[in-house]
C-alpha positions as CSV (number, residue, x, y, z in Angstrom):
1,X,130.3,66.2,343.3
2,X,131.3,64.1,346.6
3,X,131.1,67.2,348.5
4,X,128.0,68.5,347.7
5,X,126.4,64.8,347.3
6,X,122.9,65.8,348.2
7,X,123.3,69.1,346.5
8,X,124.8,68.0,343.2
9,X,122.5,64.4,343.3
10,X,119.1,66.7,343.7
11,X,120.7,69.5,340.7
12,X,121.5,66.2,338.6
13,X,117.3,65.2,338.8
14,X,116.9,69.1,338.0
15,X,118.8,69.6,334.8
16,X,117.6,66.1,333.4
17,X,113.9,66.0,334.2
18,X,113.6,70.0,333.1
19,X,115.3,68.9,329.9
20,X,113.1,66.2,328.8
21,X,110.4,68.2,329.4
22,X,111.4,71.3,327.5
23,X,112.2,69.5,324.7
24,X,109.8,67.2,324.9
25,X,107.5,70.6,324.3
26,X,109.2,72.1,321.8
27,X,110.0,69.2,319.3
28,X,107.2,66.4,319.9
29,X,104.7,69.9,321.4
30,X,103.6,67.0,324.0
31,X,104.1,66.3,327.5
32,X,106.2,63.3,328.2
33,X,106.5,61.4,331.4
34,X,109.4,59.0,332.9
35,X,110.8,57.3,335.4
36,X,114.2,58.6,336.9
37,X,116.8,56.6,338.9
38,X,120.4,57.6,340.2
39,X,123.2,55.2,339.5
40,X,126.5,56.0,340.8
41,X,129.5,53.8,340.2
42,X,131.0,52.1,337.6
43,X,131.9,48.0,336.9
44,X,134.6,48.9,339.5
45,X,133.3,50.9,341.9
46,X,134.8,54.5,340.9
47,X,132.4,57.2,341.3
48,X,130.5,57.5,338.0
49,X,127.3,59.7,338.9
50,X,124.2,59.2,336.3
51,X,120.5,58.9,335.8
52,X,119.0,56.1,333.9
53,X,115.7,57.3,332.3
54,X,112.8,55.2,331.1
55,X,110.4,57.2,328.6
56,X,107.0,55.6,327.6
57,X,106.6,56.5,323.8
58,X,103.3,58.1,324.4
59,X,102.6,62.0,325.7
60,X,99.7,64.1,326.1
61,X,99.1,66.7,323.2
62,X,100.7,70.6,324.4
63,X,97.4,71.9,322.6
64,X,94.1,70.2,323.1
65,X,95.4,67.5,325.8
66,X,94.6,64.4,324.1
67,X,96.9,61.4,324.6
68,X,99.5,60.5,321.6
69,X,101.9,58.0,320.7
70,X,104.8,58.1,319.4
71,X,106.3,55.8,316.2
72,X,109.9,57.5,316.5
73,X,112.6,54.8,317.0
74,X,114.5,57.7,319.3
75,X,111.9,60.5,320.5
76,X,114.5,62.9,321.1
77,X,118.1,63.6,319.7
78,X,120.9,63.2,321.7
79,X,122.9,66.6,320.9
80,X,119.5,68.0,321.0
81,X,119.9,66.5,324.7
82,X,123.7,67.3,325.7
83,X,123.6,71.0,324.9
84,X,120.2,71.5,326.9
85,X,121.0,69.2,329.4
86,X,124.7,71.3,329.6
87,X,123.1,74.5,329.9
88,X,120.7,73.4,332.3
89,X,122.6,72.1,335.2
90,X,125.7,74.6,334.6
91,X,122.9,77.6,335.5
92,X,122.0,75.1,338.6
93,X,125.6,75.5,339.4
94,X,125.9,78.9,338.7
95,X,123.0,80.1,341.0
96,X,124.1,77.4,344.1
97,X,127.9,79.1,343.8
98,X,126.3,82.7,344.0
99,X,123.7,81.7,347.2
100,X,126.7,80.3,349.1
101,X,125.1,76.4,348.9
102,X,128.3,74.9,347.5
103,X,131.0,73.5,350.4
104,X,134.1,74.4,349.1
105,X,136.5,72.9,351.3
106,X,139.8,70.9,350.7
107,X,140.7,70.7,347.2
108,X,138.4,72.6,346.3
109,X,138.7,75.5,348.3
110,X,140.7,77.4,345.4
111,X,137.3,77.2,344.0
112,X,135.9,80.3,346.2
113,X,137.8,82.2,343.8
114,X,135.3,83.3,341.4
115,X,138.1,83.4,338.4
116,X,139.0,80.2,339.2
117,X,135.2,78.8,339.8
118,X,134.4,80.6,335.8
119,X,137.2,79.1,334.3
120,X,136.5,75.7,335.4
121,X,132.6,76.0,334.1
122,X,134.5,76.9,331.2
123,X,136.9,74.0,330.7
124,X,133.5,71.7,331.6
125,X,131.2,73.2,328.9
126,X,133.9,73.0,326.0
127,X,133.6,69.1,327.3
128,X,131.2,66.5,325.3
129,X,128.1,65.7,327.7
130,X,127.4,62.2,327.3
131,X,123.4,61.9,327.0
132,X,122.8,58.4,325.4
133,X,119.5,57.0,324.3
134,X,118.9,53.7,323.6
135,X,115.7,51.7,322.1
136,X,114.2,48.6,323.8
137,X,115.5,46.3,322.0
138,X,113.9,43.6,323.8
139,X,110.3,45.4,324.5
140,X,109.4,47.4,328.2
141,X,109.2,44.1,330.8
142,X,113.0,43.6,329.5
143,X,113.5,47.0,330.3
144,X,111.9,47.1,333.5
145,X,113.7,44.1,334.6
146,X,117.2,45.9,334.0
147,X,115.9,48.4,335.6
148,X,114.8,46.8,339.0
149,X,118.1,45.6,339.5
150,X,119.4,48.7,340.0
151,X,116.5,50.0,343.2
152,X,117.9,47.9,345.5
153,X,121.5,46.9,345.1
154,X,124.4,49.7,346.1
155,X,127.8,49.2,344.0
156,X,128.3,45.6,344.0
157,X,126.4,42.5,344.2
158,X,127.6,39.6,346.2
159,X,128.0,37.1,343.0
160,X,131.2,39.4,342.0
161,X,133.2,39.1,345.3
162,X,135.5,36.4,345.0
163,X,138.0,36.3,347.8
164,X,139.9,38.1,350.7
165,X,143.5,36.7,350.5
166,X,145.5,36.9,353.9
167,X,147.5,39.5,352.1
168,X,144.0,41.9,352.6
169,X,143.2,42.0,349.1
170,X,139.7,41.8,347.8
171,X,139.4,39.8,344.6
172,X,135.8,41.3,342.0
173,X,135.2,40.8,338.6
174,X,134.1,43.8,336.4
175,X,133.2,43.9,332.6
176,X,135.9,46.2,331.3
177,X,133.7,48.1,328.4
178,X,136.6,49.3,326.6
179,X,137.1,45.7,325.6
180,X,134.2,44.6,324.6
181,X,132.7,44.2,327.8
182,X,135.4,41.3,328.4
183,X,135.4,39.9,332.0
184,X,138.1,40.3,334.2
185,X,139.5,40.5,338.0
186,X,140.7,43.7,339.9
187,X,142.0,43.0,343.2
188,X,142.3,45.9,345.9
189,X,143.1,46.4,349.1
190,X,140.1,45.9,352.0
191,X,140.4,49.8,352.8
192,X,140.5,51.1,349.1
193,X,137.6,48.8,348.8
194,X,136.2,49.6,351.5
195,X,136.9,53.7,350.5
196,X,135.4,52.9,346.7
197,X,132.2,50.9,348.2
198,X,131.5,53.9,350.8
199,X,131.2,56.8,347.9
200,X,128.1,55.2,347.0
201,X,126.4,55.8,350.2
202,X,123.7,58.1,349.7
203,X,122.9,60.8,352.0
204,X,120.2,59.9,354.5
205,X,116.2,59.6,353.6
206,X,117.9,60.7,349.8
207,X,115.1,59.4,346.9
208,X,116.8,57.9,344.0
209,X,113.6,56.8,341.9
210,X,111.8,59.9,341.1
211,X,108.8,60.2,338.6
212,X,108.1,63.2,336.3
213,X,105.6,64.5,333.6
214,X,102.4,62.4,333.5
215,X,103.9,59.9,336.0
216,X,104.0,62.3,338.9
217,X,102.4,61.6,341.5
218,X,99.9,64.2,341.3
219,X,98.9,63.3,337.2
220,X,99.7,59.9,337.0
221,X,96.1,58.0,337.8
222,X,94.2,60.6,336.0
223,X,97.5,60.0,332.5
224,X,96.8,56.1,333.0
225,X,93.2,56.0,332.7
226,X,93.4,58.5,329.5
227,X,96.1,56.3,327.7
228,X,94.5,53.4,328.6
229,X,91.0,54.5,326.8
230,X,92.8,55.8,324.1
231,X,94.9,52.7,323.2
232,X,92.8,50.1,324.2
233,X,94.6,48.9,327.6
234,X,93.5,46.5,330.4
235,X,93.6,48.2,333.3
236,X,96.5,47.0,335.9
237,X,94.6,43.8,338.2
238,X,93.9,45.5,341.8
239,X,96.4,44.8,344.2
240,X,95.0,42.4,347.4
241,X,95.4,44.1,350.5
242,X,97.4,43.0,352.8
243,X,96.4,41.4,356.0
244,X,96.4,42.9,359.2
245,X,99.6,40.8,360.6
246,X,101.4,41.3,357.3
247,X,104.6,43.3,357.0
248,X,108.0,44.4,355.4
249,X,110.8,41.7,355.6
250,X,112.9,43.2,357.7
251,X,116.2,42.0,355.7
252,X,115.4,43.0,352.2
253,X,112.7,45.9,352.6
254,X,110.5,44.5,349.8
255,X,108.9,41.3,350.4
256,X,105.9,41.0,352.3
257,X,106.1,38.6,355.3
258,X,102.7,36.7,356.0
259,X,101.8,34.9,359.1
260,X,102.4,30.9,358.5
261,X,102.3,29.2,362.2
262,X,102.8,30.0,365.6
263,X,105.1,28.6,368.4
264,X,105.0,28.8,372.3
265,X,108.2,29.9,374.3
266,X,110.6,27.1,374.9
267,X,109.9,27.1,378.3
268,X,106.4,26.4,378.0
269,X,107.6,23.2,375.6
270,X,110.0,22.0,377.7
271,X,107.4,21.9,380.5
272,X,105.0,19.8,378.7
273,X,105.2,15.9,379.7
274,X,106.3,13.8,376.8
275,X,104.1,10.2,376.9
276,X,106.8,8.7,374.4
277,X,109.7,8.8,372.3
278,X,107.4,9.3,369.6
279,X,105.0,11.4,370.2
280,X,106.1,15.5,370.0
281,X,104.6,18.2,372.4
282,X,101.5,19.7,372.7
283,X,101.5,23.1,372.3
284,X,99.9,25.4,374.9
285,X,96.8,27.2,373.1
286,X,98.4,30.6,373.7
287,X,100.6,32.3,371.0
288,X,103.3,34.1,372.0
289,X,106.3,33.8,369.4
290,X,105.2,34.3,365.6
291,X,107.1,33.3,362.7
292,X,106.6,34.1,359.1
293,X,108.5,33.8,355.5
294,X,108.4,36.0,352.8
295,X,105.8,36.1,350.7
């Protein structure tokens, strides 16, 4: 997977979203739509590739194209799922071997043997794939939430680091799931660290939130308005627009940053007589420096 990142990351999106959709036809005969987002590391930073998938339990009708909901507690079942999903990417795999896509360098290299490259397809299909779907227990904004965390944090948040001892160990806290999700400390050295954080570095420009189904970008706005006249929904409030001297904060790429005062070069302040010890600076009338916080 790790050398064929891009590759393997754009196959993963593949075999899953092609999956839902199949069987979304065959056993509900109805379109779904959902949200898609790569996740890959575990609580301690091993490389653990993944997709998290949020489904809205509504589709639109296979036949006459009219919206539905679902009532099912799971929409689809989850060996239902693995075997599709299984076949699905291995024939991914299958056709990148054959058109010479795959990098098979290093330890894999025993891997351009197509014996070799078979048999290990077949060690990996006899395997369990883990497809696991879950309920919201705790409704969609819950879900959403969870979900959020995840777009903009790589691997590790800052809350888990606890120290770097002068031996140059790193001291993080994981949940070890085995155990009950107990909480404990793992401390590594600062280049296996360092080596662990770095697999999670996707390839450049790389999309990890992808929409499918109704919510592509092409059928979304048209899906929304039909489900919302169908079940009785509010549309979403119109987002203000953004003023001409707004922008992206520059640290965290989300918040908007709007203008809130202006400030003249130092220069121009220090040159400005002072009458007292009290009284502060007049500033010159033209701007030059701008300063803003995030909205």
């Amino acid at each position: 997977m790790l050398h064929n990142q891009r590759l393997m990351y754009n196959m993963l999106f593949q075999a899953v979203s092609r999956t839902l959709l199949q069987v979304g036809e065959r056993k509900l005969h109805a379109k779904l739509g959902f949200i898609t987002l790569l996740h890959t590391w575990g609580q301690t930073l091993t490389a653990h590739p993944h997709l998290h998938v949020l489904i809205p339990g509504c589709g639109i009708d296979s036949e006459d194209g009219s919206p539905r909901r679902f009532h099912k507690r799971y929409l689809l079942s989850d060996k239902v799922l693995s075997r599709v999903f299984c076949g699905k990417f291995v024939a991914l795999l299958k056709r990148a071997y054959r058109e010479g896509k795959l990098s098979l360098e290093g330890d894999l290299a025993m891997l351009a043997n197509e014996h070799e490259f078979e048999q290990l397809l077949n060690e990996a299909t006899a395997a369990r794939w883990v497809v696991r779907s879950k309920p919201p227990f705790c409704g969609p904004t819950v879900v959403l939430k969870y979900l959020a965390r995840y777009t903009q944090r790589v691997a590790i948040s800052n809350s888990r680091l606890l120290s770097l001892d002068e031996h140059g160990r790193v001291s993080f806290t994981y949940r070890d799931y085995r155990q009950g999700g107990v909480s404990k400390v793992m401390r590594l050295s600062a280049s296996t660290f360092l080596s662990r954080f770095l697999l999670h570095v996707l390839p450049k420009a790389f999309v990890r939130i992808r929409y499918y189904g109704f919510l592509s970008r092409g059928s979304k706005a048209k899906a929304l308005e039909l489900f919302r006249g169908a079940f009785g929904v509010l549309p979403a409030p119109k987002e203000t627009p953004l003023k001409s001297h707004s922008r992206v904060c520059p640290r965290c790429h989300s918040a908007t940053m709007q203008l809130v005062g202006t400030l003249a070069p130092i220069s121009s302040i220090r040159s400005t007589p002072i009458s007292s010890a009290h009284s502060p600076p007049t500033l010159p009338d033209p701007l030059v420096q701008t300063f803003s916080q995030a909205a």
